[in-house]
N, CA, C and O atoms as a CHARMM CRD file, in Angstrom:
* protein
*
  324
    1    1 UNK  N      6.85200  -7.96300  -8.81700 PROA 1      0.00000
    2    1 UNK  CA     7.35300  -6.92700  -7.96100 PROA 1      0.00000
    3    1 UNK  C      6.19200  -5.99500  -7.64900 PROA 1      0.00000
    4    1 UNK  O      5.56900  -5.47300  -8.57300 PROA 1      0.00000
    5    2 UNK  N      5.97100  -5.83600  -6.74600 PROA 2      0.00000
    6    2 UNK  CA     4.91900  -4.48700  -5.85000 PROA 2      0.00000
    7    2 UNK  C      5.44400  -3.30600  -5.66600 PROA 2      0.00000
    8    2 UNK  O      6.58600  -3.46000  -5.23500 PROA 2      0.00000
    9    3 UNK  N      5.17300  -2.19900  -5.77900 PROA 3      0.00000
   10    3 UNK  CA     5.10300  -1.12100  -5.23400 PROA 3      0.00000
   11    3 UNK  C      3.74900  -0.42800  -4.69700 PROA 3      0.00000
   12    3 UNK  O      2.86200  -0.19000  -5.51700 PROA 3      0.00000
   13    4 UNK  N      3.58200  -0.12000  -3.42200 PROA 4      0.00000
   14    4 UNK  CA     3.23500   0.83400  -2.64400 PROA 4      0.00000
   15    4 UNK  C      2.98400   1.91100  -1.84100 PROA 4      0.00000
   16    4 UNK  O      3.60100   2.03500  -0.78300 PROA 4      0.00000
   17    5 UNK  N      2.17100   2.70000  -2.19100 PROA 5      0.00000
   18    5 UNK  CA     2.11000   3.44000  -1.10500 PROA 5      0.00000
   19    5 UNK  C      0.80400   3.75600  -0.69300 PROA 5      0.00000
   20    5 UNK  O      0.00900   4.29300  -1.46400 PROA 5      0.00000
   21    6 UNK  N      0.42700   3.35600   0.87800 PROA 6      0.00000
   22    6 UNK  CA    -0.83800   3.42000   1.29000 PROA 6      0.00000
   23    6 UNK  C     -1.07400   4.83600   1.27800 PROA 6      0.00000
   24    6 UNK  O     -0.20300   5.69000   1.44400 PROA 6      0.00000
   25    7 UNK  N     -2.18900   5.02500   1.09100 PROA 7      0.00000
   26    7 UNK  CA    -2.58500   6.89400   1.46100 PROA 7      0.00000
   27    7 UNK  C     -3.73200   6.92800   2.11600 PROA 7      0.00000
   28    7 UNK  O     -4.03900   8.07700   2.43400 PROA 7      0.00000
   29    8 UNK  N     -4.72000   5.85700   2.54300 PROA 8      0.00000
   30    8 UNK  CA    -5.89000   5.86100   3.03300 PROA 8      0.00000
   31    8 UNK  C     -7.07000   6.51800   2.83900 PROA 8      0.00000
   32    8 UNK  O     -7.96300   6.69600   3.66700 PROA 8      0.00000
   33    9 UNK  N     -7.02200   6.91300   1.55900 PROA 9      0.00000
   34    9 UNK  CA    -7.77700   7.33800   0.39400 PROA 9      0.00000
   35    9 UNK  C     -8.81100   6.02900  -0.36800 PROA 9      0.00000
   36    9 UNK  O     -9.47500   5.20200   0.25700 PROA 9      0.00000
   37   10 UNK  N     -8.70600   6.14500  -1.74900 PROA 10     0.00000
   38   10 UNK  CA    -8.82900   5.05000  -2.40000 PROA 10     0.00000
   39   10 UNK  C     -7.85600   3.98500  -2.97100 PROA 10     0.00000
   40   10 UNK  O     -6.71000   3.93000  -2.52500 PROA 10     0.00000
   41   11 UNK  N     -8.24000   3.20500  -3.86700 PROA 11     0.00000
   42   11 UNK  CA    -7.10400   2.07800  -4.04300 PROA 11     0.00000
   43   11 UNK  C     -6.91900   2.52700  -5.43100 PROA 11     0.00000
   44   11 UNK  O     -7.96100   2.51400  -6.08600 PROA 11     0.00000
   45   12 UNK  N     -5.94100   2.89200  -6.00200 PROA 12     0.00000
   46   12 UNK  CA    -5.55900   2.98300  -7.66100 PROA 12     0.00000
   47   12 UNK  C     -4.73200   2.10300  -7.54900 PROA 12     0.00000
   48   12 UNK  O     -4.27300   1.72200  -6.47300 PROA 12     0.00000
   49   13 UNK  N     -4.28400   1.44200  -9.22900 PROA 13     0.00000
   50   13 UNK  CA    -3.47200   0.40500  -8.94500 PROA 13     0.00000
   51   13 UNK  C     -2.65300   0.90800 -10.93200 PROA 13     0.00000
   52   13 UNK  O     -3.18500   1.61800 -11.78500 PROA 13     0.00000
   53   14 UNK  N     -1.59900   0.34400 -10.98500 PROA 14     0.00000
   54   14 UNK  CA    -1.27400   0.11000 -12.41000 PROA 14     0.00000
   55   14 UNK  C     -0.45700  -1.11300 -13.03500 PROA 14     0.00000
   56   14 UNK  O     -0.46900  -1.91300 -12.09900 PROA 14     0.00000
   57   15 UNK  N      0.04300  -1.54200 -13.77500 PROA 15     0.00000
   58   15 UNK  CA     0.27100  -2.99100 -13.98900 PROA 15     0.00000
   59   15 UNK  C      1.56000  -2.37800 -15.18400 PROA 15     0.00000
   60   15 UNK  O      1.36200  -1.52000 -16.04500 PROA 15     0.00000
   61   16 UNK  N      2.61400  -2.96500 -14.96800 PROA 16     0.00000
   62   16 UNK  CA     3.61700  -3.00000 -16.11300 PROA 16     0.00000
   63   16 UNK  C      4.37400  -3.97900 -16.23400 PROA 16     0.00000
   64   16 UNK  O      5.00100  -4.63800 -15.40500 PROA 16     0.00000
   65   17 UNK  N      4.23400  -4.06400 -17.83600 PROA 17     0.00000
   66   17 UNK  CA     5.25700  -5.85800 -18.18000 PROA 17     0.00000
   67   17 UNK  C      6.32100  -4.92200 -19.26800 PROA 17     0.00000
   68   17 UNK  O      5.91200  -4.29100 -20.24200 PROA 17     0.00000
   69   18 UNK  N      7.55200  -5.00600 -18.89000 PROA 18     0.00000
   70   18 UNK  CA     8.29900  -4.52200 -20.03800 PROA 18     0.00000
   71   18 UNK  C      8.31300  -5.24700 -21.15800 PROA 18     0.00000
   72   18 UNK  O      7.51800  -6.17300 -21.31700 PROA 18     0.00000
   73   19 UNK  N      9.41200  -4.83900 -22.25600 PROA 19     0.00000
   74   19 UNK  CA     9.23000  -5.98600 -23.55300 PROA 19     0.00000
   75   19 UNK  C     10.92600  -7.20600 -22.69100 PROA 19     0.00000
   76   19 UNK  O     11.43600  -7.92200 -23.55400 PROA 19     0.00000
   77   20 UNK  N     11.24300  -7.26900 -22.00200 PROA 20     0.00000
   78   20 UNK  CA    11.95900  -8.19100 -21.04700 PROA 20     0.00000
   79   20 UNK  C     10.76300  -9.49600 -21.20100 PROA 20     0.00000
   80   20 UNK  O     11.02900 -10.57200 -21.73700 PROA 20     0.00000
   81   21 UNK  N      9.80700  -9.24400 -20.78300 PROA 21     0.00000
   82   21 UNK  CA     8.63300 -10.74200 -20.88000 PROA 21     0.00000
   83   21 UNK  C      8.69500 -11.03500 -21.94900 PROA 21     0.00000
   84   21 UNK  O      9.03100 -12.20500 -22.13100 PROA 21     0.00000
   85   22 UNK  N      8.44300 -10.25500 -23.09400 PROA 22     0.00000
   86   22 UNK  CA     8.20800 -11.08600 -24.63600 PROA 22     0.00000
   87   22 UNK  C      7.73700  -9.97500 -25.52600 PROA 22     0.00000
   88   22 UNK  O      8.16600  -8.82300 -25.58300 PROA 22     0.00000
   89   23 UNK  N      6.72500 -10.56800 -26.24200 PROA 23     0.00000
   90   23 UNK  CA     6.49700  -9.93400 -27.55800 PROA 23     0.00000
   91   23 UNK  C      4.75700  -9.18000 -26.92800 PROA 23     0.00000
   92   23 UNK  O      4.73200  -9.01200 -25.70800 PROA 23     0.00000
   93   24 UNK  N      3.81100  -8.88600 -27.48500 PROA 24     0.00000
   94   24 UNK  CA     2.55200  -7.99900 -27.17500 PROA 24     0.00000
   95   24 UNK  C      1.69100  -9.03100 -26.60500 PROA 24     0.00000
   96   24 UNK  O      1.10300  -8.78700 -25.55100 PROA 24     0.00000
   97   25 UNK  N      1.55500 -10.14000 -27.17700 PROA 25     0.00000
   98   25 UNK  CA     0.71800 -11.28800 -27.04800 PROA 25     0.00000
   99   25 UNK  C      0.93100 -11.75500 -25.17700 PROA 25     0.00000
  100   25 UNK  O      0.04800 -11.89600 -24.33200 PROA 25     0.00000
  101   26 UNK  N      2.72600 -11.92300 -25.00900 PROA 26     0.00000
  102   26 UNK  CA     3.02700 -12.19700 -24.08900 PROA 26     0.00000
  103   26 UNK  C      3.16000 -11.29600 -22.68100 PROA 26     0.00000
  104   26 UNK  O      3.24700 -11.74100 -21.53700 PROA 26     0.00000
  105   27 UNK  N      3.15100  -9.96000 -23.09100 PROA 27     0.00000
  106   27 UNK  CA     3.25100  -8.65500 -21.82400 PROA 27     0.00000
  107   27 UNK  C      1.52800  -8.56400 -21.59300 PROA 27     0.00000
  108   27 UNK  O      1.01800  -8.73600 -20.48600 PROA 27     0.00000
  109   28 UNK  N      0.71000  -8.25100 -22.88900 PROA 28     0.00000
  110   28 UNK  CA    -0.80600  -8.90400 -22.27800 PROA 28     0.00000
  111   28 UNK  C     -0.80300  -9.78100 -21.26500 PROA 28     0.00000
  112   28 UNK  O     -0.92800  -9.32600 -20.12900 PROA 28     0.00000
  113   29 UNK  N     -0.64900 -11.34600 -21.47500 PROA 29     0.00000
  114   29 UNK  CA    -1.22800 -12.07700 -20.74100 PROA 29     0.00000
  115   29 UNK  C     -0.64500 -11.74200 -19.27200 PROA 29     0.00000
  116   29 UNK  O     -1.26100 -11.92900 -18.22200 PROA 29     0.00000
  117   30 UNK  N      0.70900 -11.19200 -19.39800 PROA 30     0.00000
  118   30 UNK  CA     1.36600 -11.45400 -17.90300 PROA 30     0.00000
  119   30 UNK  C      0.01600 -10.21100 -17.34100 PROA 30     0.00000
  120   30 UNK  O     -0.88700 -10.76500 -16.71400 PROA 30     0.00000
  121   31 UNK  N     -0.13800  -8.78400 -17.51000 PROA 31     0.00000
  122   31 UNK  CA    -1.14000  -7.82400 -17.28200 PROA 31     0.00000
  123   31 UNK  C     -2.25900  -8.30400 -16.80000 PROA 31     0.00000
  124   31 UNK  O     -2.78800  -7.90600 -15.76200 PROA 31     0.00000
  125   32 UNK  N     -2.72500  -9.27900 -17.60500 PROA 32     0.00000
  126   32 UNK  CA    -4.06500  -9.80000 -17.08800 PROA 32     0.00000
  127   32 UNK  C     -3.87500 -11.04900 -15.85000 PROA 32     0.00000
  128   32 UNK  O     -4.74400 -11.30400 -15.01600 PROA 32     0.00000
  129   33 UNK  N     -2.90200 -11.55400 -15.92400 PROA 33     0.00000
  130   33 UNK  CA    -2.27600 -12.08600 -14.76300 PROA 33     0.00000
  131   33 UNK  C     -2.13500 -11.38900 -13.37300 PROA 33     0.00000
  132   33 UNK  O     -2.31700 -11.94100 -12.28800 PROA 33     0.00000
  133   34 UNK  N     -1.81700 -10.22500 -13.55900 PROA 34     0.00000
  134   34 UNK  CA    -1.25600  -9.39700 -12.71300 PROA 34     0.00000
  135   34 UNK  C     -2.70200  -8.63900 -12.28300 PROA 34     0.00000
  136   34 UNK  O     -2.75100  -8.42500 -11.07200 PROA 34     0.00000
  137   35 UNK  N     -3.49300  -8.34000 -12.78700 PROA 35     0.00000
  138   35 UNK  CA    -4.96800  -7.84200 -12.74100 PROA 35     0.00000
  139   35 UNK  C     -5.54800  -8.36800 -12.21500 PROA 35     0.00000
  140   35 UNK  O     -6.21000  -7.78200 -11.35900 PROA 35     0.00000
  141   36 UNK  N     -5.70700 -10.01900 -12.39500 PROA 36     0.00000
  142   36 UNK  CA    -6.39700 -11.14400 -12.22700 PROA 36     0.00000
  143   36 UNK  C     -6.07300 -11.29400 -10.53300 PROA 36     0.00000
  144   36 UNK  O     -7.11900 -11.51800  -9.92300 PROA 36     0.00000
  145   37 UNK  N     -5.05200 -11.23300  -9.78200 PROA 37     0.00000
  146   37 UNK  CA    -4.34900 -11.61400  -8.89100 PROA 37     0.00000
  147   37 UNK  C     -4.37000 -10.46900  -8.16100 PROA 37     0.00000
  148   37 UNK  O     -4.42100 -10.73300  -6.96000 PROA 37     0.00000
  149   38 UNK  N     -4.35400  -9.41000  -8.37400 PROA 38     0.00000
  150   38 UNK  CA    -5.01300  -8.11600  -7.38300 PROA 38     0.00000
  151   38 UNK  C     -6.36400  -7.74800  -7.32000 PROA 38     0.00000
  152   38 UNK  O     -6.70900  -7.08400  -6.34200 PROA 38     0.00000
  153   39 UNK  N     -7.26400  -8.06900  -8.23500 PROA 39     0.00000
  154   39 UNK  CA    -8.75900  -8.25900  -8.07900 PROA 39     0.00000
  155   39 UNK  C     -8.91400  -9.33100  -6.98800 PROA 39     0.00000
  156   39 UNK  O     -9.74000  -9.23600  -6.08000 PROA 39     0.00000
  157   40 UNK  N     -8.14300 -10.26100  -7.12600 PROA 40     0.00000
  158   40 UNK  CA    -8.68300 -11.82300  -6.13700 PROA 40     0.00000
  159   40 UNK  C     -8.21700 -10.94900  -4.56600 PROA 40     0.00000
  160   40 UNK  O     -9.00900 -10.99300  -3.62400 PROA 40     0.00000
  161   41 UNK  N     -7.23100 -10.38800  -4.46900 PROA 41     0.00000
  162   41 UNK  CA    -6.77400  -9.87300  -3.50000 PROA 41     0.00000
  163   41 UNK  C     -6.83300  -8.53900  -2.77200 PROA 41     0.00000
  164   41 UNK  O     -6.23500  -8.32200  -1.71800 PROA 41     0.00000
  165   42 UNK  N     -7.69100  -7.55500  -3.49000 PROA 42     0.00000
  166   42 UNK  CA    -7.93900  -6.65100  -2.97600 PROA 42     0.00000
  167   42 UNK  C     -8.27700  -6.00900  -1.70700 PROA 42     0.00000
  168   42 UNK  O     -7.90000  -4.95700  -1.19000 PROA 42     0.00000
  169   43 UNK  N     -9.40100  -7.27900  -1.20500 PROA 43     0.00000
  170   43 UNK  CA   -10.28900  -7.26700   0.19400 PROA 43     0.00000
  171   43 UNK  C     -8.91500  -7.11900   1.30900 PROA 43     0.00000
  172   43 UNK  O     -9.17600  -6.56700   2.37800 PROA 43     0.00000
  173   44 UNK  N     -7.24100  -7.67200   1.05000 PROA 44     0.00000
  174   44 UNK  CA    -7.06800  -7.71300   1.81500 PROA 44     0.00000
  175   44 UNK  C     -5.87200  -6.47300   1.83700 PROA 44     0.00000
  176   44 UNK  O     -4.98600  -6.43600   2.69100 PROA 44     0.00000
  177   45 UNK  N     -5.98400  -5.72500   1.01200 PROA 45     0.00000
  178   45 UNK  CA    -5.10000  -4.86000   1.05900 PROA 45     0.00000
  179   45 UNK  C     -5.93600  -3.31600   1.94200 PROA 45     0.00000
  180   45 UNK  O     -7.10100  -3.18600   2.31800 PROA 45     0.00000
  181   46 UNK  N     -4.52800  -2.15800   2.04500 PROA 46     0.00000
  182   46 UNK  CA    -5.29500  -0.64100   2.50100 PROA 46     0.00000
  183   46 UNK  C     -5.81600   0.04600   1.23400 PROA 46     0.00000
  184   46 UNK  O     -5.47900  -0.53600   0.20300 PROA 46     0.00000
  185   47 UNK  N     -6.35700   0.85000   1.11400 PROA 47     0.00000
  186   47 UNK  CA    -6.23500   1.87000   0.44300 PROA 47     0.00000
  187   47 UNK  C     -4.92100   2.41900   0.03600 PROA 47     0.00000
  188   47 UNK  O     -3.96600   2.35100   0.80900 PROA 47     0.00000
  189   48 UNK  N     -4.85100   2.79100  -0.77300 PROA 48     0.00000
  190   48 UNK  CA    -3.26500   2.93700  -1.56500 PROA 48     0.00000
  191   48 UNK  C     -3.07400   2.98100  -3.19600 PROA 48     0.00000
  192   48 UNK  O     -3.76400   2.56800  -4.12900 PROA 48     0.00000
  193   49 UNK  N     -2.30700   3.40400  -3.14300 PROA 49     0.00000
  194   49 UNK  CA    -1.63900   3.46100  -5.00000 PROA 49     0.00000
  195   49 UNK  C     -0.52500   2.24400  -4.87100 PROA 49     0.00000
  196   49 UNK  O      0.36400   2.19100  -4.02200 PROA 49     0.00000
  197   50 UNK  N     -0.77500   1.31400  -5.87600 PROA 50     0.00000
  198   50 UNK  CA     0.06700   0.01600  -6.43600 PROA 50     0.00000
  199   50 UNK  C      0.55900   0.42100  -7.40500 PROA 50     0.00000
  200   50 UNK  O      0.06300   1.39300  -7.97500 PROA 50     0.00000
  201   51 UNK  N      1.85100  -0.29600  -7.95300 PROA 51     0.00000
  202   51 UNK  CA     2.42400  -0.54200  -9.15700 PROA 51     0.00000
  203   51 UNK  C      2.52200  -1.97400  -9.16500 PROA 51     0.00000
  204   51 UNK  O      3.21400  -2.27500  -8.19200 PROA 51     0.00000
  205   52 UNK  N      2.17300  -2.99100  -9.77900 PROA 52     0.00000
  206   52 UNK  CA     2.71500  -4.13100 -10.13700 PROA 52     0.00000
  207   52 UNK  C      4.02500  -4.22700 -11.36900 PROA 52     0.00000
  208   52 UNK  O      3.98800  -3.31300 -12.19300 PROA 52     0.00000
  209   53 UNK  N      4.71700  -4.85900 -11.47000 PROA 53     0.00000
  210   53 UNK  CA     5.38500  -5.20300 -11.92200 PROA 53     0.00000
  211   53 UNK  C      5.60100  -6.62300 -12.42900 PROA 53     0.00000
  212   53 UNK  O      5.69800  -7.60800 -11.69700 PROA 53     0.00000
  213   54 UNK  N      5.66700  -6.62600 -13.75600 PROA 54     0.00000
  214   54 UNK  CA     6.27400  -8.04800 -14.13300 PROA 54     0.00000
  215   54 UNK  C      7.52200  -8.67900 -14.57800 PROA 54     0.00000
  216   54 UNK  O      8.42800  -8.16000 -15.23000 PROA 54     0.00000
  217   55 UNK  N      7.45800  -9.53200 -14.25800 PROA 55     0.00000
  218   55 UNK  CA     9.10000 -10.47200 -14.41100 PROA 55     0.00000
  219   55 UNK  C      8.49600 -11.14700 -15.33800 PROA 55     0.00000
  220   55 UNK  O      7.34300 -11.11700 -15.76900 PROA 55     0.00000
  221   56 UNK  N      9.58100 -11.87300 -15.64000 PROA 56     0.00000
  222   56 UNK  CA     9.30900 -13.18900 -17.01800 PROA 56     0.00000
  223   56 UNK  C      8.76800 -14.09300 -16.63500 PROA 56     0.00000
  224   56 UNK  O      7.82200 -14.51600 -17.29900 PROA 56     0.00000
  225   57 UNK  N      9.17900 -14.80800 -15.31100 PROA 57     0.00000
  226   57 UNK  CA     8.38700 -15.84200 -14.65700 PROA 57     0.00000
  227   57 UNK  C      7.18600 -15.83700 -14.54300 PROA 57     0.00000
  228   57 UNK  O      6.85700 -17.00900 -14.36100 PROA 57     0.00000
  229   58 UNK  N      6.37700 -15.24000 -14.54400 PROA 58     0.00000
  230   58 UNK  CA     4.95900 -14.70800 -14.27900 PROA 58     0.00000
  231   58 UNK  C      4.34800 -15.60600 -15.60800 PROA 58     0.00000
  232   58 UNK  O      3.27500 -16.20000 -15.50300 PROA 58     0.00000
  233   59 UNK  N      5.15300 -15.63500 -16.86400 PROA 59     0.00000
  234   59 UNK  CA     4.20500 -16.56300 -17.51400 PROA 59     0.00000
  235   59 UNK  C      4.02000 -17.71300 -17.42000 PROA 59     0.00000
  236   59 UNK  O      3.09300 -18.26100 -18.01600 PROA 59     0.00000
  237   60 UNK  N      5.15100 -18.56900 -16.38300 PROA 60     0.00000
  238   60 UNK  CA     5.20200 -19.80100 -15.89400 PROA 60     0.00000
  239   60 UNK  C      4.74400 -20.35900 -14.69300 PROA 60     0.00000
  240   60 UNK  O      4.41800 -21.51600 -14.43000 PROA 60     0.00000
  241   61 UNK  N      4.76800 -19.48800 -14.10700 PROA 61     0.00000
  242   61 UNK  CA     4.52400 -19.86700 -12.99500 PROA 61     0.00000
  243   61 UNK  C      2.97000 -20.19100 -12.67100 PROA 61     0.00000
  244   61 UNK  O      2.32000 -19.16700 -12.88200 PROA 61     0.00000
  245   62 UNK  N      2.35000 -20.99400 -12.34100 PROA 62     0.00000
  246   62 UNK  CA     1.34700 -21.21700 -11.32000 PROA 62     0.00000
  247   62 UNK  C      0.65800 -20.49300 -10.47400 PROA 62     0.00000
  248   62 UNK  O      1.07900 -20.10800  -9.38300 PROA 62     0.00000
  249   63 UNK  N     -0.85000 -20.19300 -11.11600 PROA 63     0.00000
  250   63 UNK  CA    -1.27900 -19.02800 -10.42000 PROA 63     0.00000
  251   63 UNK  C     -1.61200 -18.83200  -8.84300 PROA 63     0.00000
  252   63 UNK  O     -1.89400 -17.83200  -8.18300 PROA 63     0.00000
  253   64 UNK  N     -1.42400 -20.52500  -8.43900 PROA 64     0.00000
  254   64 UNK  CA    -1.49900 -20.26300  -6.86500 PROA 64     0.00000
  255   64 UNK  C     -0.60400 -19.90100  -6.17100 PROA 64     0.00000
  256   64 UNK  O     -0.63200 -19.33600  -5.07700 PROA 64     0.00000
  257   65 UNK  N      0.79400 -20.44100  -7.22600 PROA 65     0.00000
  258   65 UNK  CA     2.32500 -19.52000  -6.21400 PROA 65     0.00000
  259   65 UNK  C      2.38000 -18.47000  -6.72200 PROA 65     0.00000
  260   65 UNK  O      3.34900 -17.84000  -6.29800 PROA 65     0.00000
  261   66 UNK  N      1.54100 -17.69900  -7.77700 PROA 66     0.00000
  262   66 UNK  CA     1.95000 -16.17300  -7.62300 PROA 66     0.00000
  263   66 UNK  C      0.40500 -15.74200  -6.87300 PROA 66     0.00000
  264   66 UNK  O      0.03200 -14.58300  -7.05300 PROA 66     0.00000
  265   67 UNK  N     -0.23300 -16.41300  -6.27000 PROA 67     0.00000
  266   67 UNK  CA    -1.27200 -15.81200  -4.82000 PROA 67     0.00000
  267   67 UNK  C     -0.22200 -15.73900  -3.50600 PROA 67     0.00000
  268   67 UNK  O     -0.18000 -14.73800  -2.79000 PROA 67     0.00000
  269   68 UNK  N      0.70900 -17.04600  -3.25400 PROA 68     0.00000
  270   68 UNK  CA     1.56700 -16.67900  -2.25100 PROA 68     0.00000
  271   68 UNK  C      2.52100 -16.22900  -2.34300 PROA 68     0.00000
  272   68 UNK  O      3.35000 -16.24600  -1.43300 PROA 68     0.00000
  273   69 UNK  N      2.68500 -15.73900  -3.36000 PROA 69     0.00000
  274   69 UNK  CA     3.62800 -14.71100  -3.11500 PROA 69     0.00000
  275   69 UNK  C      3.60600 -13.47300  -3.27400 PROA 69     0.00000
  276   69 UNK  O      4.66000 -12.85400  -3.41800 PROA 69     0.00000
  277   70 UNK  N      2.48200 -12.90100  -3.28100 PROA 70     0.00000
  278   70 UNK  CA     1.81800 -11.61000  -3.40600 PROA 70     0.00000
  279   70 UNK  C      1.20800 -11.71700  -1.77500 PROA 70     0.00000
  280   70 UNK  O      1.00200 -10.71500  -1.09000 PROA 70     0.00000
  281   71 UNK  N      1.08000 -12.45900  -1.52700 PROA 71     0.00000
  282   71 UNK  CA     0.81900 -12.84900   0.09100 PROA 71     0.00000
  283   71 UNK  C      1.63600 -12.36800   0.81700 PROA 71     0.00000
  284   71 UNK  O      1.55200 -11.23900   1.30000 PROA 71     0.00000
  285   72 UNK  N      2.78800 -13.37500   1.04300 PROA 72     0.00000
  286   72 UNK  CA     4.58900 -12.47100   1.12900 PROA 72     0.00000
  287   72 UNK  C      4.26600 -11.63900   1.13400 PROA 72     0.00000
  288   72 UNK  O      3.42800 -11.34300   1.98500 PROA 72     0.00000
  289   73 UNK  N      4.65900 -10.78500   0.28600 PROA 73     0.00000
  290   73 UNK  CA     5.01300  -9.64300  -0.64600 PROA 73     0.00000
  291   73 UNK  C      3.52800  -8.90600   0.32400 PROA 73     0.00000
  292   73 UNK  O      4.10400  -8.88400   1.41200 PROA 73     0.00000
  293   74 UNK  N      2.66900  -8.55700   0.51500 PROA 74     0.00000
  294   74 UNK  CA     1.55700  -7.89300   1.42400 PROA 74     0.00000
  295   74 UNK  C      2.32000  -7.88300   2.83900 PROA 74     0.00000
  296   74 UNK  O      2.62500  -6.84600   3.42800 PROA 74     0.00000
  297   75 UNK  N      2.56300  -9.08400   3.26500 PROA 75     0.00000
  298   75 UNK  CA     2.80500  -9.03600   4.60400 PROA 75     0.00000
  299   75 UNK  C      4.55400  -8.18500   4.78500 PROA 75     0.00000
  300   75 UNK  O      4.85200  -7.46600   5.73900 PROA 75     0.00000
  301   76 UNK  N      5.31200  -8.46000   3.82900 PROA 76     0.00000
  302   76 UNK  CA     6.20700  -7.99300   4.16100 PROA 76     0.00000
  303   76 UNK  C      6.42000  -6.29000   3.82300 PROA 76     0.00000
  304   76 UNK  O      7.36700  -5.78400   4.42500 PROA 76     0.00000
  305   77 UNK  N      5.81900  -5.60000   3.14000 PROA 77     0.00000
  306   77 UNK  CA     5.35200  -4.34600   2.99200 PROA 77     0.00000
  307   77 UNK  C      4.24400  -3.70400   3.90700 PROA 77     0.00000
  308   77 UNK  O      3.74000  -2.63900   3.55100 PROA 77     0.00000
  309   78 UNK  N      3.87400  -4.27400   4.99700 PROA 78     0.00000
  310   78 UNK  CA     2.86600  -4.25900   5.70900 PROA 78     0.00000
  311   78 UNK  C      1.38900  -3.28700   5.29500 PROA 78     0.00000
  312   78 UNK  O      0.95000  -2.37800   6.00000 PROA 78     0.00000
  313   79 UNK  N      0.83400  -3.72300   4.06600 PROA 79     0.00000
  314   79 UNK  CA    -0.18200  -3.11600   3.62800 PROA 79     0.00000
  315   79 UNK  C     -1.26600  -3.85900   3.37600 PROA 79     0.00000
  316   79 UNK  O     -2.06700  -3.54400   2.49600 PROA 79     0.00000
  317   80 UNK  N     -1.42900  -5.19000   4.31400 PROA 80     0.00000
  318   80 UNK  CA    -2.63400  -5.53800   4.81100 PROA 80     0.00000
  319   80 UNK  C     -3.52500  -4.94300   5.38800 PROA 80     0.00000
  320   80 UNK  O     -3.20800  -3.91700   5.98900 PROA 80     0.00000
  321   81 UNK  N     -4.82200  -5.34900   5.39800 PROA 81     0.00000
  322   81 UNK  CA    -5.99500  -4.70800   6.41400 PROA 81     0.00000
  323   81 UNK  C     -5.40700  -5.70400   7.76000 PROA 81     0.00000
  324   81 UNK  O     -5.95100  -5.63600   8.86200 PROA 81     0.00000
């Protein structure tokens, strides 16, 4: 899940996995998941404050379908460059 709001400032961002994902071992990895996947994607976002959010799926899933769907998820919030 994304949250945004562009401000056309700089880019801050923050990352949260509740204990819903798992145990410490497991809300880590989803974080660095979630880190991992807005670093790759940055170039194409505005300036803005993010929240990421994690679901449980995030530890299963395939890191190229959570690129398209953070893709989605850009285009449909319209906070592409």
């Amino acid at each position: 899940m994304l949250f945004a709001v562009p401000d056309g400032r700089e880019c801050s961002v923050g990352f949260v996995a509740s204990k819903k994902i798992g145990n410490a071992v497991k809300r880590a990895r989803a974080k660095r998941r979630l880190r991992a996947l807005f670093l790759k994607m940055i170039p194409m976002l505005k300036n803005g404050k993010y929240v990421l959010v994690a679901k449980p799926p995030i530890l299963d899933t395939p890191f190229n379908e959570l690129e398209k769907a953070f893709r989605r998820a850009i285009k449909r919030l319209d906070i592409g460059q």
